[in-house]
VMD Tcl script that builds the backbone (N, CA, C; Angstrom):
set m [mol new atoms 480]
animate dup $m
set s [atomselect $m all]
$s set {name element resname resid chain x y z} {
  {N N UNK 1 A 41.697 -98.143 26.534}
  {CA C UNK 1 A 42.012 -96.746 26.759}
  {C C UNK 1 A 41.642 -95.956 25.500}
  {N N UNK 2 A 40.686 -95.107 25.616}
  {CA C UNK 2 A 40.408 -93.844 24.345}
  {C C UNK 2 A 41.279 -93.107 23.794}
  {N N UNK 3 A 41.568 -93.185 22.415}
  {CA C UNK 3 A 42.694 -92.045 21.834}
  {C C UNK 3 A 42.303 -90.940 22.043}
  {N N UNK 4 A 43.335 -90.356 22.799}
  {CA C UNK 4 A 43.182 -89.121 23.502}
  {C C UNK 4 A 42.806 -88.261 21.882}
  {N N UNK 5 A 43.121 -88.484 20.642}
  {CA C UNK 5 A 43.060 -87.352 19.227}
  {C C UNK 5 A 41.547 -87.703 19.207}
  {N N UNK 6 A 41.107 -88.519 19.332}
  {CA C UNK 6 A 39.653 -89.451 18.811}
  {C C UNK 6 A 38.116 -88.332 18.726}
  {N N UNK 7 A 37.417 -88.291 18.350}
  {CA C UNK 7 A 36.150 -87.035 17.883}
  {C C UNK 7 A 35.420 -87.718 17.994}
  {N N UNK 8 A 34.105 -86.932 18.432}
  {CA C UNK 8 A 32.354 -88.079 17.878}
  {C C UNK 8 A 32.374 -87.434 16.600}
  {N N UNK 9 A 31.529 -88.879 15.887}
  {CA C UNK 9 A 31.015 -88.807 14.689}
  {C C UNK 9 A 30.052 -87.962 14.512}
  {N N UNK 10 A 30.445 -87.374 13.308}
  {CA C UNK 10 A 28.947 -86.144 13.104}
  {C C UNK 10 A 27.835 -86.707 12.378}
  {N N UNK 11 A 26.634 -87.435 13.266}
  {CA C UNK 11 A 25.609 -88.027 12.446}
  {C C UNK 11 A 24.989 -86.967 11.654}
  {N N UNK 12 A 25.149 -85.821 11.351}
  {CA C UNK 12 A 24.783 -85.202 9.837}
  {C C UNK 12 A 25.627 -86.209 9.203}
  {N N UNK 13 A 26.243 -86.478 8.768}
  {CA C UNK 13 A 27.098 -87.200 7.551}
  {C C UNK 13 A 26.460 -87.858 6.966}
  {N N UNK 14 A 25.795 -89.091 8.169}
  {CA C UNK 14 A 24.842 -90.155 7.739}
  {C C UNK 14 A 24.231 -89.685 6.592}
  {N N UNK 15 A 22.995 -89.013 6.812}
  {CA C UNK 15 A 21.723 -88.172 6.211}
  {C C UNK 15 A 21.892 -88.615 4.595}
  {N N UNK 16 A 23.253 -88.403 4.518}
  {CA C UNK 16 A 22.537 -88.908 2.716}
  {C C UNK 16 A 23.468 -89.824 2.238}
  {N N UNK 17 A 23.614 -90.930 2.965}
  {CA C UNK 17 A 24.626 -92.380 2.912}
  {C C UNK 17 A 23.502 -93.689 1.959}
  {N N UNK 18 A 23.874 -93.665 1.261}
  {CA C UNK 18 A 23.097 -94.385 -0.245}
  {C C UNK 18 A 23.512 -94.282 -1.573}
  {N N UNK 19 A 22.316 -94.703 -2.431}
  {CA C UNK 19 A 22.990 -95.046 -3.744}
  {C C UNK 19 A 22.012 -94.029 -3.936}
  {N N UNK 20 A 22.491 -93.070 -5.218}
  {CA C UNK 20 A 21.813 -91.743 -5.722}
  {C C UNK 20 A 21.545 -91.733 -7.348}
  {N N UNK 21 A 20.696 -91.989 -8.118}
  {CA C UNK 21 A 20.359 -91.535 -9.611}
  {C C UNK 21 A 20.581 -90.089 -9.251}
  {N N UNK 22 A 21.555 -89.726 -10.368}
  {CA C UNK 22 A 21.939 -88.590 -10.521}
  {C C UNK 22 A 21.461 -87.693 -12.119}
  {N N UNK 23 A 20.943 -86.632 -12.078}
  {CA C UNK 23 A 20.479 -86.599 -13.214}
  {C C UNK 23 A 20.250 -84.430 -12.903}
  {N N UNK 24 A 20.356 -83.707 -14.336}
  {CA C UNK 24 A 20.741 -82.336 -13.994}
  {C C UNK 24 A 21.387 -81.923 -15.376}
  {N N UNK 25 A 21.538 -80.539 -15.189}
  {CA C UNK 25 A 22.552 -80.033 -16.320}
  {C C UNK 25 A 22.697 -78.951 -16.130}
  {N N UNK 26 A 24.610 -78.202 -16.882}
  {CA C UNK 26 A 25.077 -77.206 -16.688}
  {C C UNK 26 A 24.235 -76.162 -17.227}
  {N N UNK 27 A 23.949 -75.459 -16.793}
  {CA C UNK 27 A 23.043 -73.571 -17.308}
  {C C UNK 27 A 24.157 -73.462 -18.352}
  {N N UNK 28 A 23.269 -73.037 -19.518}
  {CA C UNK 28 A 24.195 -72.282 -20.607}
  {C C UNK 28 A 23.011 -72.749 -21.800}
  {N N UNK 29 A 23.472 -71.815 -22.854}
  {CA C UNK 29 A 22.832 -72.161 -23.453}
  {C C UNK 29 A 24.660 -72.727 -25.281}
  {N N UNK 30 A 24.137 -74.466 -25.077}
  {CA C UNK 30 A 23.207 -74.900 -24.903}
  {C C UNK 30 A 23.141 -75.657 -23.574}
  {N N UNK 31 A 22.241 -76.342 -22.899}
  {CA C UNK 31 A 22.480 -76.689 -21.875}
  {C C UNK 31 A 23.436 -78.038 -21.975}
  {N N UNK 32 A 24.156 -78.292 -20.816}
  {CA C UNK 32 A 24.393 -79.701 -20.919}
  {C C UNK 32 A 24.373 -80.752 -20.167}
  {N N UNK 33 A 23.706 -82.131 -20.277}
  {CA C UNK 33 A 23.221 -83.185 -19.817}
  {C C UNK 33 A 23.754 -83.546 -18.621}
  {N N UNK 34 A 23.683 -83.920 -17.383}
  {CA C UNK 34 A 24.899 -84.465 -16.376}
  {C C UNK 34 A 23.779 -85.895 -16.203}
  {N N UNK 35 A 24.308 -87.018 -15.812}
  {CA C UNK 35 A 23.302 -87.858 -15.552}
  {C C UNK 35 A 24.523 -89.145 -15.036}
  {N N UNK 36 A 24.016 -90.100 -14.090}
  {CA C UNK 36 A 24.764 -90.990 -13.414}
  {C C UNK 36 A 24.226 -91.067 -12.106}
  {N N UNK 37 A 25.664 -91.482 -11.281}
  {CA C UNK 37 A 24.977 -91.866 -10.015}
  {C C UNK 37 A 26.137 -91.393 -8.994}
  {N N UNK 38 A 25.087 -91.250 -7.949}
  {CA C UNK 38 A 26.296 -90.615 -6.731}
  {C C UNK 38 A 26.222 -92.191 -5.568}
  {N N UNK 39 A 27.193 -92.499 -5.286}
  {CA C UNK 39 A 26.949 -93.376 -3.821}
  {C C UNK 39 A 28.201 -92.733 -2.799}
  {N N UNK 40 A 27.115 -92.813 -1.539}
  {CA C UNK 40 A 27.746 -91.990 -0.070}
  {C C UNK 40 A 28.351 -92.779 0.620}
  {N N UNK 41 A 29.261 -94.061 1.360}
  {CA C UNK 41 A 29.221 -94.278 2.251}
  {C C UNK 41 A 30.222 -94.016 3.697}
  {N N UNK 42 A 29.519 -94.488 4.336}
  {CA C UNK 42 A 30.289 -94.175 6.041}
  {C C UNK 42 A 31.146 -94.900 6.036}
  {N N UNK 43 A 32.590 -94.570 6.877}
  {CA C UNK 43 A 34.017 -95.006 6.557}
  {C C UNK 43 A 33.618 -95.648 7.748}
  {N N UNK 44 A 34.265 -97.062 8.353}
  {CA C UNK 44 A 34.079 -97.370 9.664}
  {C C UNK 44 A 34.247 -96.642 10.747}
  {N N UNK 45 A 33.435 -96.315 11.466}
  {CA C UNK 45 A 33.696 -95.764 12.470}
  {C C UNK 45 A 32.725 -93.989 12.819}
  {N N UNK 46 A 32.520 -93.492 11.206}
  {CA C UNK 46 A 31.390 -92.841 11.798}
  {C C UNK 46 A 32.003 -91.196 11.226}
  {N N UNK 47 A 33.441 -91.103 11.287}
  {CA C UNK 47 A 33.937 -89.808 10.856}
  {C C UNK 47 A 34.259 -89.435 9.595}
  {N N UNK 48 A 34.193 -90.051 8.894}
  {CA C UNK 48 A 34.302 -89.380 7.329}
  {C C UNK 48 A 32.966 -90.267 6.317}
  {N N UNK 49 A 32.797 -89.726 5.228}
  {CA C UNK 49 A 32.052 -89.874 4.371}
  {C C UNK 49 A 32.725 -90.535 2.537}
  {N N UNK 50 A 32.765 -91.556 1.967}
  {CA C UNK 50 A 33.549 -92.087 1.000}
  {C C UNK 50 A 32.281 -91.675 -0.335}
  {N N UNK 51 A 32.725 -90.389 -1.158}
  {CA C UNK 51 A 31.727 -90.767 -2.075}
  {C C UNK 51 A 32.457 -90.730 -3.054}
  {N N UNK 52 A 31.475 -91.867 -4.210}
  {CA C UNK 52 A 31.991 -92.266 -5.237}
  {C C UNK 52 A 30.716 -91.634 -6.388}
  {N N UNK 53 A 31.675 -91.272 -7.490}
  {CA C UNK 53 A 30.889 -90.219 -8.471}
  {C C UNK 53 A 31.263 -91.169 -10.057}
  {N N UNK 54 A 30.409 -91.569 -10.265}
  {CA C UNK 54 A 29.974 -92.122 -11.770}
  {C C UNK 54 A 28.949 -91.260 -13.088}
  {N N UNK 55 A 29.706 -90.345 -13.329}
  {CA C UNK 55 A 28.963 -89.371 -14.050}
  {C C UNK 55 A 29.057 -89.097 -15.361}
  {N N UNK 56 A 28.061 -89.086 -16.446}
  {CA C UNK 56 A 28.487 -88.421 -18.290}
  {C C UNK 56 A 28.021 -86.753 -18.114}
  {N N UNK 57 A 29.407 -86.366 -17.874}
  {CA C UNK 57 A 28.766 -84.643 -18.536}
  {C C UNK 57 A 28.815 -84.547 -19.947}
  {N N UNK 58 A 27.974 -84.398 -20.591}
  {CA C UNK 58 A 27.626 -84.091 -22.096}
  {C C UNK 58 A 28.137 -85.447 -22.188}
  {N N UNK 59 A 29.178 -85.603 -22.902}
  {CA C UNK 59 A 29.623 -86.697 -23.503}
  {C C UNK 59 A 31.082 -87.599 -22.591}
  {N N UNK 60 A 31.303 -86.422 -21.792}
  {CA C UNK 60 A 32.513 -86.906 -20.919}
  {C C UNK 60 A 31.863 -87.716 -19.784}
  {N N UNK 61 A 32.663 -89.245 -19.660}
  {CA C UNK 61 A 32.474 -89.606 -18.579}
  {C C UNK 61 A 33.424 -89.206 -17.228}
  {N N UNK 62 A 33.273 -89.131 -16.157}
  {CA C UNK 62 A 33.816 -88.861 -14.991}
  {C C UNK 62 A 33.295 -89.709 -14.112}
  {N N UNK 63 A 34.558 -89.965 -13.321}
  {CA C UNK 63 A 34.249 -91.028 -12.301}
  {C C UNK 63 A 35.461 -90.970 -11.253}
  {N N UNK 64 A 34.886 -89.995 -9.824}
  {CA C UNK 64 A 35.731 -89.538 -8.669}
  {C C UNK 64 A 35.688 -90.480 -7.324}
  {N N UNK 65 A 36.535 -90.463 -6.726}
  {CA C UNK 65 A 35.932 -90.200 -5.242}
  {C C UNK 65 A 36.298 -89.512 -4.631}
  {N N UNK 66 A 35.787 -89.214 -3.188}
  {CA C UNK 66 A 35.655 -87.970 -2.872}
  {C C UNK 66 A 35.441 -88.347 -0.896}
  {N N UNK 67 A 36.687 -87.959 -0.268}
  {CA C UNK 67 A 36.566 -87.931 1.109}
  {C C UNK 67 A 36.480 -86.974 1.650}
  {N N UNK 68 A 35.148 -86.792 1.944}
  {CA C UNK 68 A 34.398 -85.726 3.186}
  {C C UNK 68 A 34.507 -86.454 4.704}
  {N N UNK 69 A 35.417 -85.303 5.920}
  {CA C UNK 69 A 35.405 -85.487 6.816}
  {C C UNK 69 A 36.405 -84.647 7.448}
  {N N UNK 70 A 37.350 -84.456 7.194}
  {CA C UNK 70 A 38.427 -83.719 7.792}
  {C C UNK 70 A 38.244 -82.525 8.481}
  {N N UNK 71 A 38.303 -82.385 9.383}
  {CA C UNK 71 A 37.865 -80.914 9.928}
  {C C UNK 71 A 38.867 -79.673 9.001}
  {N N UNK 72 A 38.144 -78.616 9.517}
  {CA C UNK 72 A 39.080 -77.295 8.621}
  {C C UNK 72 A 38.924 -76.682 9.453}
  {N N UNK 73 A 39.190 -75.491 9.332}
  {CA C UNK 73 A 39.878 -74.445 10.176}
  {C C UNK 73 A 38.566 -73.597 10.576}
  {N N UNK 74 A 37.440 -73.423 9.796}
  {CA C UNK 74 A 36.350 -72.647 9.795}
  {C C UNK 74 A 34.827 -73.757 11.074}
  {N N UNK 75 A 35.398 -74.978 11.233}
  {CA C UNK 75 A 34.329 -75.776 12.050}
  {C C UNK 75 A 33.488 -76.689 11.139}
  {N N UNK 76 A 34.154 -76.238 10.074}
  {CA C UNK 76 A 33.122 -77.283 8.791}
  {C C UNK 76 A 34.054 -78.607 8.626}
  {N N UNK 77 A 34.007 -79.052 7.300}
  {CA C UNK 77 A 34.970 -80.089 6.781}
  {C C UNK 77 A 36.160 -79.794 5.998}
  {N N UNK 78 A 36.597 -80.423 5.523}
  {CA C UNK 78 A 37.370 -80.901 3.663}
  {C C UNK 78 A 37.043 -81.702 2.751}
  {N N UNK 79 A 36.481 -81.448 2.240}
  {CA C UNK 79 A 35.954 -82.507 0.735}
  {C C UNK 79 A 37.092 -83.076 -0.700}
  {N N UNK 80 A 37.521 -83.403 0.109}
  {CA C UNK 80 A 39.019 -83.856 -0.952}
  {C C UNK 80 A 38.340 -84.848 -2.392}
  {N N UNK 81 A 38.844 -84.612 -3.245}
  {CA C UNK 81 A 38.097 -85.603 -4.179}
  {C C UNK 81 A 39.752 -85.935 -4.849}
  {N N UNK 82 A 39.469 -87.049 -6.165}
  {CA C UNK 82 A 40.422 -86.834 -6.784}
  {C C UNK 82 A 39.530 -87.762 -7.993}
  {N N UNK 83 A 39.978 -87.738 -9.064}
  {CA C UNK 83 A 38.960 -88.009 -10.491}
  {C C UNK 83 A 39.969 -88.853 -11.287}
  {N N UNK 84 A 38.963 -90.020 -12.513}
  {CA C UNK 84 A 39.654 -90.157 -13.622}
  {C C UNK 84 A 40.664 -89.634 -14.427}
  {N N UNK 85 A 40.862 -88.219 -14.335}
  {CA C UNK 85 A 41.188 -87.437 -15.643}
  {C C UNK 85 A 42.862 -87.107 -14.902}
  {N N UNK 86 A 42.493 -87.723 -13.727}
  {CA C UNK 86 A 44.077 -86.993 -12.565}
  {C C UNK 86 A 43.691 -85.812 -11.870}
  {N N UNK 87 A 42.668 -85.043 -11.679}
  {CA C UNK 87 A 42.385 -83.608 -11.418}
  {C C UNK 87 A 42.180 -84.357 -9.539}
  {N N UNK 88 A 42.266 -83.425 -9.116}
  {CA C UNK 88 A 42.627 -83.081 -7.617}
  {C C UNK 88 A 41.626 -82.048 -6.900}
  {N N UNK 89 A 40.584 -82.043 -6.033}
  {CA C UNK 89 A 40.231 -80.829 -5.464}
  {C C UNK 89 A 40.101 -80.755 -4.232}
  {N N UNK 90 A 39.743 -79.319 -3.398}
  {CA C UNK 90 A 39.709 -79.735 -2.570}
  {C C UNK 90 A 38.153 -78.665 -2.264}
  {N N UNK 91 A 37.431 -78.706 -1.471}
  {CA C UNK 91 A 36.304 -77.961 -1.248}
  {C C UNK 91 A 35.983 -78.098 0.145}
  {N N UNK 92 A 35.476 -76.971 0.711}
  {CA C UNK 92 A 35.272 -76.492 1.928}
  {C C UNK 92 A 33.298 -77.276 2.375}
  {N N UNK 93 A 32.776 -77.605 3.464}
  {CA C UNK 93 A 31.725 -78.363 3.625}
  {C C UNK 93 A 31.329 -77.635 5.276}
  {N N UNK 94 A 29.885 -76.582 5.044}
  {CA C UNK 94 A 29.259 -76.750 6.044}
  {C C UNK 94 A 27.864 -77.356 6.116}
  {N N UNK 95 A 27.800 -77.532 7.271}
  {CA C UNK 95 A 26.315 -78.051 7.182}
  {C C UNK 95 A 25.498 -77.526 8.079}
  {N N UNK 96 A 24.326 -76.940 7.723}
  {CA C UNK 96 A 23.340 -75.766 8.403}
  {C C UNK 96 A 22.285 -76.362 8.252}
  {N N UNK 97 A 21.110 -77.399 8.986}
  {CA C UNK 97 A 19.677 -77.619 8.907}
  {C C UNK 97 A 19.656 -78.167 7.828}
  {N N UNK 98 A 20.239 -79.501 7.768}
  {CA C UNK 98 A 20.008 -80.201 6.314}
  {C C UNK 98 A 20.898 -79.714 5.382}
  {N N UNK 99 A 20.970 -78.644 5.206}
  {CA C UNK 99 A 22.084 -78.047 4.197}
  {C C UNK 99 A 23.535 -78.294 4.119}
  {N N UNK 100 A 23.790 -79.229 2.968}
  {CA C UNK 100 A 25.270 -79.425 2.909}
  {C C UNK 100 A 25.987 -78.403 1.791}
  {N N UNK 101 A 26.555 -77.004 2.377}
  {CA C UNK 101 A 27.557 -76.265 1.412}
  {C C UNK 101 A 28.886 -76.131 1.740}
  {N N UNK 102 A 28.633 -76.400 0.155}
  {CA C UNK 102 A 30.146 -77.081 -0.648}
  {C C UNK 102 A 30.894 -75.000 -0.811}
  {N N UNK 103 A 32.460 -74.707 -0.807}
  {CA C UNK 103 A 32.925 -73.726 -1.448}
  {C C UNK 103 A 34.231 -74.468 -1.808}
  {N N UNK 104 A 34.227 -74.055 -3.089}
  {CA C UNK 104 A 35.433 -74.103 -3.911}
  {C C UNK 104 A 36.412 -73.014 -4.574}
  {N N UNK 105 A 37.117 -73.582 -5.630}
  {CA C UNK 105 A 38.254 -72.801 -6.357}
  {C C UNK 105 A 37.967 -73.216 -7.887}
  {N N UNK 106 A 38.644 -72.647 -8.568}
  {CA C UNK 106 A 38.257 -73.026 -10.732}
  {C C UNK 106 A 38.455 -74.335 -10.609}
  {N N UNK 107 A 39.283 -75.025 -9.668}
  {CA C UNK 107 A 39.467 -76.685 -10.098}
  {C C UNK 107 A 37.782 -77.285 -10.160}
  {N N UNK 108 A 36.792 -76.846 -9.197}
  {CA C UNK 108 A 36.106 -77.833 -9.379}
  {C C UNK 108 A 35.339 -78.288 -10.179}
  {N N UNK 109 A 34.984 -79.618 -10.469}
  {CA C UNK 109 A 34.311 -80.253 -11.757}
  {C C UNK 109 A 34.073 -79.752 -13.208}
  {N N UNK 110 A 36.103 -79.834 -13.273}
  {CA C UNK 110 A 36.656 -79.040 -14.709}
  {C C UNK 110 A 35.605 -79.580 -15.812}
  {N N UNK 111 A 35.448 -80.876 -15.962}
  {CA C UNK 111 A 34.066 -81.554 -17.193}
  {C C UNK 111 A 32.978 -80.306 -17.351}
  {N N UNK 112 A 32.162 -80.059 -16.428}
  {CA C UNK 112 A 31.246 -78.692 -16.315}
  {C C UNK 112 A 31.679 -77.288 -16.681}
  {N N UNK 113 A 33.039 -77.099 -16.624}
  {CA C UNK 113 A 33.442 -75.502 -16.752}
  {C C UNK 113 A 33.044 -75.270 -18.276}
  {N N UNK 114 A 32.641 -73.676 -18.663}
  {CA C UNK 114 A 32.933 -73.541 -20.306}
  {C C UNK 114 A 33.629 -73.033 -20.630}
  {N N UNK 115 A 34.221 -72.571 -21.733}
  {CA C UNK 115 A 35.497 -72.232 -21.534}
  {C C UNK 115 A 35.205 -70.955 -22.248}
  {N N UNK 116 A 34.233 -70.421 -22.091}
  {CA C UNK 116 A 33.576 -68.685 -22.096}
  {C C UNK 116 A 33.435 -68.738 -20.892}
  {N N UNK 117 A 33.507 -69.270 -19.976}
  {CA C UNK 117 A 32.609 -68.823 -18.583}
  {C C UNK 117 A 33.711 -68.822 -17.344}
  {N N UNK 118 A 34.617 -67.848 -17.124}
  {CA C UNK 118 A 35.512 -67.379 -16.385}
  {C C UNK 118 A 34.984 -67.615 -14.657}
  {N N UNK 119 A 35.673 -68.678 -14.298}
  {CA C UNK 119 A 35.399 -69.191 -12.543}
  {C C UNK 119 A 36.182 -69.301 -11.908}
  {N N UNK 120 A 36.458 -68.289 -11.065}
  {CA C UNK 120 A 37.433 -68.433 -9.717}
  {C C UNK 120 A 36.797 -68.972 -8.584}
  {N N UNK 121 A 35.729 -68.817 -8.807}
  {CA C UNK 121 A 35.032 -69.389 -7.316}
  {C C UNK 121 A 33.849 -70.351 -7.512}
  {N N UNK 122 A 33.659 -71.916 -6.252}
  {CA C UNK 122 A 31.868 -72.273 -7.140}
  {C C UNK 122 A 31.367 -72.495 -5.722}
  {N N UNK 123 A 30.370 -72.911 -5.618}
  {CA C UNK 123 A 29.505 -73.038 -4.571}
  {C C UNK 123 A 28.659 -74.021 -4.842}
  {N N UNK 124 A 28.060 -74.475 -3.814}
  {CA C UNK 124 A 26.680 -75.630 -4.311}
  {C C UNK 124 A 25.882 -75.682 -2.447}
  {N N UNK 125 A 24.833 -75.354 -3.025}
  {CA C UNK 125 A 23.858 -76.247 -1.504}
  {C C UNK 125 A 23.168 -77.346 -2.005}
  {N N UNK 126 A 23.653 -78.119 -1.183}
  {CA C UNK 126 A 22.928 -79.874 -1.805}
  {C C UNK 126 A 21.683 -79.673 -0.183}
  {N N UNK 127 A 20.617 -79.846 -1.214}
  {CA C UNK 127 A 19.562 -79.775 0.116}
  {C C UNK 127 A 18.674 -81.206 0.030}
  {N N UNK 128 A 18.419 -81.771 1.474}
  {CA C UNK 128 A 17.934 -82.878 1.482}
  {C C UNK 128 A 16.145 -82.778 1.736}
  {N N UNK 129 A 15.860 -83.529 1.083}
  {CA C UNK 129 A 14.259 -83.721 1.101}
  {C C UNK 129 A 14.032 -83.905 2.350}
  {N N UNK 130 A 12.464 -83.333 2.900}
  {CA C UNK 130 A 11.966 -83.823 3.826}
  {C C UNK 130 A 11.845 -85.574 4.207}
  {N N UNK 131 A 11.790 -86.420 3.204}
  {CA C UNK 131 A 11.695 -87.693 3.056}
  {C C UNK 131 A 12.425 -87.985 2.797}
  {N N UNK 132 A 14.041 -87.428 2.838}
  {CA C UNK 132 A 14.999 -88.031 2.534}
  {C C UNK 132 A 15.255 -88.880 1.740}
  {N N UNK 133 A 14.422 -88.763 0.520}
  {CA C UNK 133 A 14.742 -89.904 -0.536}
  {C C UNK 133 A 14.817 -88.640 -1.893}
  {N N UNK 134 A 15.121 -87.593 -2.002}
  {CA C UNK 134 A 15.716 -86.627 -2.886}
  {C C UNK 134 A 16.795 -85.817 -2.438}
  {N N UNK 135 A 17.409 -85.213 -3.385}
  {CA C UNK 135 A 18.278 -84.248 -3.019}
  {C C UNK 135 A 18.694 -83.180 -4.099}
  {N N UNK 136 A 18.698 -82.133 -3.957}
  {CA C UNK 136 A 18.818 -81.084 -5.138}
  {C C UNK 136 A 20.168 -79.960 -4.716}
  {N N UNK 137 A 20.948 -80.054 -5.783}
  {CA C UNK 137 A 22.231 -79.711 -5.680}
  {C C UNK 137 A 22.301 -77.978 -6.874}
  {N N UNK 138 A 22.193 -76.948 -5.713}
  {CA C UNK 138 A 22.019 -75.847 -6.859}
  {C C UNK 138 A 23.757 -75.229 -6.657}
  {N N UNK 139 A 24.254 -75.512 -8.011}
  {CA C UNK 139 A 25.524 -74.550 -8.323}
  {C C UNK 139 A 25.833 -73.864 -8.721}
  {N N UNK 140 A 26.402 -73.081 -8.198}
  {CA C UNK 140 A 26.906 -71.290 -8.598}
  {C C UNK 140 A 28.319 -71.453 -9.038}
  {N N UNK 141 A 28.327 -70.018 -9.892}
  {CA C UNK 141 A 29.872 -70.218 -10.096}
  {C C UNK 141 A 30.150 -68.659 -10.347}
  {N N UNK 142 A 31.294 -67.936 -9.812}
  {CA C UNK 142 A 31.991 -66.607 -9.955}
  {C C UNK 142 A 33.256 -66.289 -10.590}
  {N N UNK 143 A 33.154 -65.278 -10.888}
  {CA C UNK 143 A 34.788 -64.814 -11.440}
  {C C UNK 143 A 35.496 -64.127 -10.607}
  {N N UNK 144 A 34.916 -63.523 -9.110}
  {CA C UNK 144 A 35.171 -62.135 -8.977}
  {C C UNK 144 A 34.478 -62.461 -7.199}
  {N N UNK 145 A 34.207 -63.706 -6.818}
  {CA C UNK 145 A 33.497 -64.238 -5.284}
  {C C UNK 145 A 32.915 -63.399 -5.039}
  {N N UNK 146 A 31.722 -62.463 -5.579}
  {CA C UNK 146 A 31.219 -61.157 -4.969}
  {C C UNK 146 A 29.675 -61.672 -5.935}
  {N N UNK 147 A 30.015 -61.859 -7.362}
  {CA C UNK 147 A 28.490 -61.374 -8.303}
  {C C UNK 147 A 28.557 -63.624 -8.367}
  {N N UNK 148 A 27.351 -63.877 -7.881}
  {CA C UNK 148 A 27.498 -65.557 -8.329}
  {C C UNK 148 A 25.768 -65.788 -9.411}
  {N N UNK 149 A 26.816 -66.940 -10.677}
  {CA C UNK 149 A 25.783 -66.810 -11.109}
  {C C UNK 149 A 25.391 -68.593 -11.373}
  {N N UNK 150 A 24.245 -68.592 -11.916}
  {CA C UNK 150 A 23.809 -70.189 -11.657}
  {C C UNK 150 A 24.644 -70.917 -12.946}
  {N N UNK 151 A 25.293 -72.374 -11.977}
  {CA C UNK 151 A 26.036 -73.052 -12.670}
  {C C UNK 151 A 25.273 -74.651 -13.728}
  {N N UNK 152 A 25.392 -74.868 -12.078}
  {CA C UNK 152 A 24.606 -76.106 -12.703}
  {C C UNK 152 A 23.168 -76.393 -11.358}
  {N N UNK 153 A 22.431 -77.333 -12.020}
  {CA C UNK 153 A 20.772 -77.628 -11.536}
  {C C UNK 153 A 21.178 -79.083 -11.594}
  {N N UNK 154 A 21.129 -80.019 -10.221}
  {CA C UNK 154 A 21.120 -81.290 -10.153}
  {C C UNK 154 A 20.409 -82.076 -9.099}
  {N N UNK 155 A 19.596 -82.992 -9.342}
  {CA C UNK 155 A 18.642 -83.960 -8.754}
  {C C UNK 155 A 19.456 -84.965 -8.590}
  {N N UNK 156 A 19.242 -85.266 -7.226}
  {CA C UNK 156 A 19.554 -86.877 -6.840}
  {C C UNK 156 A 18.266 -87.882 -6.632}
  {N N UNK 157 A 17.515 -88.656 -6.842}
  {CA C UNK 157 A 16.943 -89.819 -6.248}
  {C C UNK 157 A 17.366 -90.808 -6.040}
  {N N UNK 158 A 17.442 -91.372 -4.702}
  {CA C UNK 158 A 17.617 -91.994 -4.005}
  {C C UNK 158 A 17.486 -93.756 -4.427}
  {N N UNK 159 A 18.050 -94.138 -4.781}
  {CA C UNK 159 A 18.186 -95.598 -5.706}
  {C C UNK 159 A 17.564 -97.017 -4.800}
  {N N UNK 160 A 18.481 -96.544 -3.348}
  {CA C UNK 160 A 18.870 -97.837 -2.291}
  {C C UNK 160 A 18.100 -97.481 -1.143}
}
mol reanalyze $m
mol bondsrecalc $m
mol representation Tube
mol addrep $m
């Protein structure tokens, strides 16, 4: 008998389920280094996404994971993460033609914030290669959710 709560899996999820060289850096001057690795995988069954984040910003290491799947209120997801350091987030996930965007709050990926650079709001479109063996993650970040300006510039290649 089918659980009457039960959903199909959203094969967008799949699309970028692998091991990722991660490599990029925060806008600013001076700039700073991000480099590591992202891995995606599918939770059994097809409805959520388990990613695990192994990353040196500048000199800080970070190392999250991060469950994408939960529906939200808007038809998109929840991107719950939670990190080394104890930090907690949570970020909003649609997906439009390949396009996975991320919206957030100042919590996200405190390692990256500067602490001249006033953020109430961030954003990111992680866009997937035609060949699906890249991925480029452009992040914005606001004070004011109206004027957004570029955060961070990040490349994935595809490892696995």
């Amino acid at each position: 008998m089918p659980n009457p709560g039960s959903r199909t899996p959203d094969r967008r999820l799949s699309s970028i389920v692998g091991r990722w060289r991660t490599s990029g850096r925060v806008i600013g001057e001076p700039s700073i280094p991000v480099v590591g690795t992202d891995t995606y995988e599918l939770v059994p069954g097809g409805h959520f996404l388990l990613h695990h984040v192994d990353v040196t910003i500048g000199g800080q290491p970070v190392r999250a994971i991060e469950i994408i799947g939960e529906p939200d209120a808007g038809g998109g997801y929840l991107a719950r993460s939670f990190d080394s350091h104890g930090n907690a987030e949570t970020m909003h996930l649609a997906i439009d033609d390949g396009v996975f965007r991320f919206t957030g709050g100042s919590g996200i990926a405190p390692a990256a914030q500067r602490a001249n650079a006033p953020t109430a709001h961030v954003r990111s479109a992680l866009t997937i290669a035609p060949d699906g063996q890249s991925m480029t993650a452009r992040w914005e970040r606001s004070d004011d959710g109206t004027t957004w300006l570029p955060w961070m510039d990040i490349i994935l290649q595809r490892s696995e």
